[in-house]
C-alpha positions as CSV (number, residue, x, y, z in Angstrom):
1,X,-22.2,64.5,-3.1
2,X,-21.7,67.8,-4.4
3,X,-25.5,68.2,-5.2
4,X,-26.3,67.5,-1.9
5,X,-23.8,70.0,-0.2
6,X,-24.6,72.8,-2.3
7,X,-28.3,72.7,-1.4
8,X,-29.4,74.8,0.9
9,X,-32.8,72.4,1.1
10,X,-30.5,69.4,2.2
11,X,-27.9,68.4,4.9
12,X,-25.2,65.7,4.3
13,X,-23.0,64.3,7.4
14,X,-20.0,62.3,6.5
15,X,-18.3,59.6,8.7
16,X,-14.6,59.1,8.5
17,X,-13.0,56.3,10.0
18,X,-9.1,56.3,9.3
19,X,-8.6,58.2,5.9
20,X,-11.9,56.8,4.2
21,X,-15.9,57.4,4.5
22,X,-17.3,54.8,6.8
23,X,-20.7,56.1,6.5
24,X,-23.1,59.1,6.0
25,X,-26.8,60.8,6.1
26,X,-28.4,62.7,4.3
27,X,-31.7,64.5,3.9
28,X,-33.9,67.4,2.7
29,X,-36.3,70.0,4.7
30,X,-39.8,69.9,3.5
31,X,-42.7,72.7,3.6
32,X,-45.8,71.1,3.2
33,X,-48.3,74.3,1.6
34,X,-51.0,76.1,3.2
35,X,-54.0,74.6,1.6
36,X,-57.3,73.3,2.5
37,X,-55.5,69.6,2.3
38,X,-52.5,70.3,4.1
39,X,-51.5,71.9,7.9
40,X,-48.9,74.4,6.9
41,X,-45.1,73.0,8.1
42,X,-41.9,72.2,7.8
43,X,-40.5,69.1,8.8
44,X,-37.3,67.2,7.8
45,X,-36.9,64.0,6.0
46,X,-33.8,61.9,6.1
47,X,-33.1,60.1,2.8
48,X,-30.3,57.7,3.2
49,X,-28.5,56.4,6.2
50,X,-25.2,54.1,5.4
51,X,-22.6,52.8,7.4
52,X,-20.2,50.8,5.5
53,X,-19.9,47.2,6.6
54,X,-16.9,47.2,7.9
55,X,-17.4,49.9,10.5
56,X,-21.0,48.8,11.8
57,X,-21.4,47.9,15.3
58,X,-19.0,51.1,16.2
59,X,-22.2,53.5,17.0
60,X,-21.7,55.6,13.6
61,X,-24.8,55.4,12.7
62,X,-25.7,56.6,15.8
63,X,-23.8,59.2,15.6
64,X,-24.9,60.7,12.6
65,X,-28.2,60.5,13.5
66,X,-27.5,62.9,16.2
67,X,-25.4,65.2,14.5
68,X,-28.2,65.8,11.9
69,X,-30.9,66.0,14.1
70,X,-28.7,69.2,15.6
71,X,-28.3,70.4,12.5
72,X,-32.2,70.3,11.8
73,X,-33.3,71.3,15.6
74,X,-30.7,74.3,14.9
75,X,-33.1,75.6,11.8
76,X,-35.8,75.5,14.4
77,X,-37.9,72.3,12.7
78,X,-39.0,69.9,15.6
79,X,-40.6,67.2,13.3
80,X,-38.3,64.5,11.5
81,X,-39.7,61.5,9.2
82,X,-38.1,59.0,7.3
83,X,-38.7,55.7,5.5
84,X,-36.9,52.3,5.7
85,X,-37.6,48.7,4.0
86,X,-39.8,46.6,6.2
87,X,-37.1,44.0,6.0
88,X,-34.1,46.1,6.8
89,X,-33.7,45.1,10.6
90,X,-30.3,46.5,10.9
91,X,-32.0,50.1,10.8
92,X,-34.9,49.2,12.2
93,X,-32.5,48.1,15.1
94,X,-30.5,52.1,15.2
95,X,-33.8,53.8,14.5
96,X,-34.8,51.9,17.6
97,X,-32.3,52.7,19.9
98,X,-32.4,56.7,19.4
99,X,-36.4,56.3,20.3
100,X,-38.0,56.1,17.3
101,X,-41.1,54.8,17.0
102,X,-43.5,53.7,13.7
103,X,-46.5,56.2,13.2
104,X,-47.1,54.6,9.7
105,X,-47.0,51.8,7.4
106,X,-46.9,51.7,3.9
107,X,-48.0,48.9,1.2
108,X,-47.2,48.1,-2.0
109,X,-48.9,46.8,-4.9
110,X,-46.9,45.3,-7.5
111,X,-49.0,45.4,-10.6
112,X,-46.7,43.8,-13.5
113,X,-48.3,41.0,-15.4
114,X,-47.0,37.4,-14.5
């Protein structure tokens, strides 16, 4: 964790439930350049979301989802991105609830030999 809260590129919020971490998030500001390819911006991508097991269903996840997206709204970035596992229907579920909706899909090729 210590990489993460020493750059100034990133935000990390921690959950504490009794005296342990019950959950955090965590993610990284991104400038996309000014180039013939690309519209000039910064947006912010959250990397991880966890909430332990034993404390899902309490709203954390929830809740740290809104404390980043202060944190990143505070820096003035209005755009926020992220990417979950098709299969993952807990998130799916939270990312859901706080309004999200899906602008893309991604595939994957797996191209080992059988």
């Amino acid at each position: 964790f210590l990489r993460l809260i020493n750059d100034p590129d990133r935000l990390l919020w921690v959950a504490i439930r009794g005296d342990a971490m019950a959950g955090f998030i965590n993610g990284s500001f991104q400038r996309a350049p000014d180039t013939p390819i690309h519209i000039p911006k910064s947006t912010f991508r959250i990397d991880n979301i966890v909430v332990d097991p034993d404390s899902r269903g309490l709203g954390l996840g929830i809740q740290l989802h809104e404390r980043i997206l202060e944190s990143v709204r505070a820096k003035g970035i209005s755009e926020k991105n992220l990417g979950l596992e098709a299969v993952n229907q807990t998130a799916r579920g939270v990312y859901k609830k706080v309004g999200e909706e899906t602008e893309s899909h991604w595939m994957t090729l797996l191209t080992q030999n059988k």
